[in-house]
N, C-alpha and C positions, 0 to 999 in steps of 0.2 A: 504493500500500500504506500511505502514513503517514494516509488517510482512514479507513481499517478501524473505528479505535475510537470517532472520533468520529459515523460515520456508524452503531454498532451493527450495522453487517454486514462483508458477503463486501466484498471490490474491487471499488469501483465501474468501468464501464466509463472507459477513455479518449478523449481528444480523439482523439486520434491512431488506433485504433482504430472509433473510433463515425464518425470522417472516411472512412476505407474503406472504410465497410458503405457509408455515405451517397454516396462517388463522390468528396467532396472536402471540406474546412473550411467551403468556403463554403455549402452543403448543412446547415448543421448550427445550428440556433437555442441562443442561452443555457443556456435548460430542459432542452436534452436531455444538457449537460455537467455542470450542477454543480445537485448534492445539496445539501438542507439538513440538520445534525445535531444534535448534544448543542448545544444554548442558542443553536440558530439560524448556529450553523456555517455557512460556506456553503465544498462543498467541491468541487474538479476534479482528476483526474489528468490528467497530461499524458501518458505513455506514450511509445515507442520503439521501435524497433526488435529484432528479437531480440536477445540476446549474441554482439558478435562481429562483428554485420552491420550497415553503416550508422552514423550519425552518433547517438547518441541527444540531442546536445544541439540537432540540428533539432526533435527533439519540445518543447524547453523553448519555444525562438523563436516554434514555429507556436502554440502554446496561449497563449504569454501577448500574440501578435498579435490571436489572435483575442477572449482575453478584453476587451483593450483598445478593436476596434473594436465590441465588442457592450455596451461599457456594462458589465460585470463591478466595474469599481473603484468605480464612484458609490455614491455615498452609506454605505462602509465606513471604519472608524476604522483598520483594521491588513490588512495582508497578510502570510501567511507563508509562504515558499517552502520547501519543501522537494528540495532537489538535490544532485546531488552533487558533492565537490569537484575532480574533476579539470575539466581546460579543453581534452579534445583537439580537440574540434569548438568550443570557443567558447562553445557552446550556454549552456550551465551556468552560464557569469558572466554573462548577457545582465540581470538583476535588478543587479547589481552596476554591469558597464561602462555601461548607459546610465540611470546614476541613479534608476531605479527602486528606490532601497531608500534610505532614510534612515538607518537602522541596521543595523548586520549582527553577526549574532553565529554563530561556526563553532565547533561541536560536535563532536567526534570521540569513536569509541567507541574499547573497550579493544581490537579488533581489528585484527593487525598491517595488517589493508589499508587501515584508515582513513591510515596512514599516509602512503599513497601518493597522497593527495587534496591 
């Protein structure tokens, strides 16, 4: 959903979903993940599970695997993650614990649930 604006449309499809249709992650080329947008954007959802069910921060691990083994980071100046801040699955620091982020900056909104991240 944080791709919406700079993509000018609907919600792009997910890894994580587009992997299902296809059988599995590995099933799944570059080009059929990530969108390009507003000034050359280049953008992926990773996706999850429903509310409630499952791990969602396996959706972060399995999307930024596979972005890493398809060549997604070459030749870009910045990556931005968008996630969220809880860590029950892990998932969601996986940019953080294994140094894939140089900088990090956390944003919370006025919303009392941000709280609980």
């Amino acid at each position: 959903d944080s791709t919406r604006l700079i993509l000018h449309a609907k919600a792009q499809d997910t890894i994580l979903s587009l992997a299902a249709n296809a059988g599995s992650v590995e099933d799944l080329e570059l080009e059929d993940v990530m969108k390009v947008g507003y000034r050359d954007i280049r953008c992926v959802e990773s996706g999850g599970p429903e509310p409630g069910v499952g791990c969602a921060g396996r959706g972060v691990i399995t999307s930024i695997n596979f972005l890493e083994e398809n060549g997604a980071y070459e030749d870009i100046d910045y990556v931005s993650y968008d996630v969220l801040g809880d860590v029950v699955c892990g998932g969601f620091a996986m940019p953080i614990r294994e140094n894939k982020a140089q900088e990090i900056y956390i944003v919370m909104s006025g919303e009392m649930m941000a709280m609980y991240a």
